[in-house]
N, C-alpha and C positions, 0 to 999 in steps of 0.2 A: 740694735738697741732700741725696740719698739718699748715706747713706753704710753701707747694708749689713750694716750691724751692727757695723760697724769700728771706728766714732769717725774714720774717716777721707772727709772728701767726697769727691763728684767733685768734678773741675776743670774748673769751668767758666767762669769769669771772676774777675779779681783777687783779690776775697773770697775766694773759694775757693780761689784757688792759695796766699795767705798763711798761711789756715788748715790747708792742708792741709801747708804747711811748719813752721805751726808743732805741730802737730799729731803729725809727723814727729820734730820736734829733740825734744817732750817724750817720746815714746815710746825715741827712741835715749838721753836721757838715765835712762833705767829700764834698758834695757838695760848701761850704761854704770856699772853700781853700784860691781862691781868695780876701774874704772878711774879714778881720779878725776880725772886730766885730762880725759878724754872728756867724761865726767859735765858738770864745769864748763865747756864749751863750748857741750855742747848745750843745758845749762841757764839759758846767758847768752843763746843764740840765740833756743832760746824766746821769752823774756821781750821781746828785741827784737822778735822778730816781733810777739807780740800787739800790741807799744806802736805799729809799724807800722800795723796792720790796723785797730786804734783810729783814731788818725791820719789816716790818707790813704784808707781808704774811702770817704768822701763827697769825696773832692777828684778821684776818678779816673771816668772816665765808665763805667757797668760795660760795656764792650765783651763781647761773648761770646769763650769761647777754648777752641779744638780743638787737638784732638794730644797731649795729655798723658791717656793712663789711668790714673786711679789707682792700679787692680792689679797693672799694673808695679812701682809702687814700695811697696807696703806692706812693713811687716820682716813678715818670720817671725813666726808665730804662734809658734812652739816654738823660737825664736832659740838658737842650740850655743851653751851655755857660754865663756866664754874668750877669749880675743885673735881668736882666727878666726872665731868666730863674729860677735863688733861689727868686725872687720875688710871681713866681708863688708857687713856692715851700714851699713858707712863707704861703699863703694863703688858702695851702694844712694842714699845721701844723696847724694854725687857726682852720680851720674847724674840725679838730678831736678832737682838745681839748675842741670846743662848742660840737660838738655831744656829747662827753664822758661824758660832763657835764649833758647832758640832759639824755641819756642810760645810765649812770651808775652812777646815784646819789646813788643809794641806794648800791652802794660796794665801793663806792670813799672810805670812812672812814674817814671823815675830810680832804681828801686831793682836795674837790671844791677850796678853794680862790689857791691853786698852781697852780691846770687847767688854774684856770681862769685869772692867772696873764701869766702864758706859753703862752695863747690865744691870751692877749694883747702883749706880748712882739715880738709872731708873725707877729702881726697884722702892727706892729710899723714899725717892719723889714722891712714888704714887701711894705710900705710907705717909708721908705725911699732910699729902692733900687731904687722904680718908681721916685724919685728925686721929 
């Protein structure tokens, strides 16, 4: 699990795709300071996620899993200020959690409709940053 100096892994099977989402939801909730709906989303996601990866770790076979790099999705190191900037940052979240869906259906383990509500509530975010 080289993660580069990031704090963020690769993705390379279920553990890894969990943590690296949750991994994700704590860093946009940093970025999210200003906003405090934001904040409070990613900060609930979080917290789901690790409770997940606790969880269902040893319930899932760790299947290997390709397609997802993680340097696509990392934020900004130097994330803009302001609504556009976690706007952009929303749409970054989005996109991982559609990819995960498509590259790791077959390790999700039932957890597709959370992705896929995580994706939408991203999606929402970064709508209503742009106003």
């Amino acid at each position: 699990m080289d993660d580069k100096g990031t704090g963020f892994p690769e993705i390379t099977s279920f553990g890894t795709l969990l943590l690296f989402a949750q991994t994700l939801e704590n860093a946009a909730a940093g970025y999210a300071e200003d906003f405090p709906k934001a904040k409070r989303v990613h900060t609930k996601r979080g917290k789901r996620l690790e409770l997940l990866r606790r969880e269902r770790l040893n319930e899932v076979v760790l299947q290997p899993l390709t397609g997802l790099d993680r340097d696509e999705y990392l934020p900004p190191a130097n994330a803009s200020a302001g609504a556009a900037g976690l706007a952009g940052l929303e749409d970054g979240i989005a996109r991982y959690y559609r990819d995960a869906l498509i590259h790791g259906a077959h390790v999700l383990g039932g957890l597709e409709r959370t992705f896929a509500r995580f994706a939408r509530e991203s999606e929402d975010l970064a709508a209503s940053l742009r106003g």
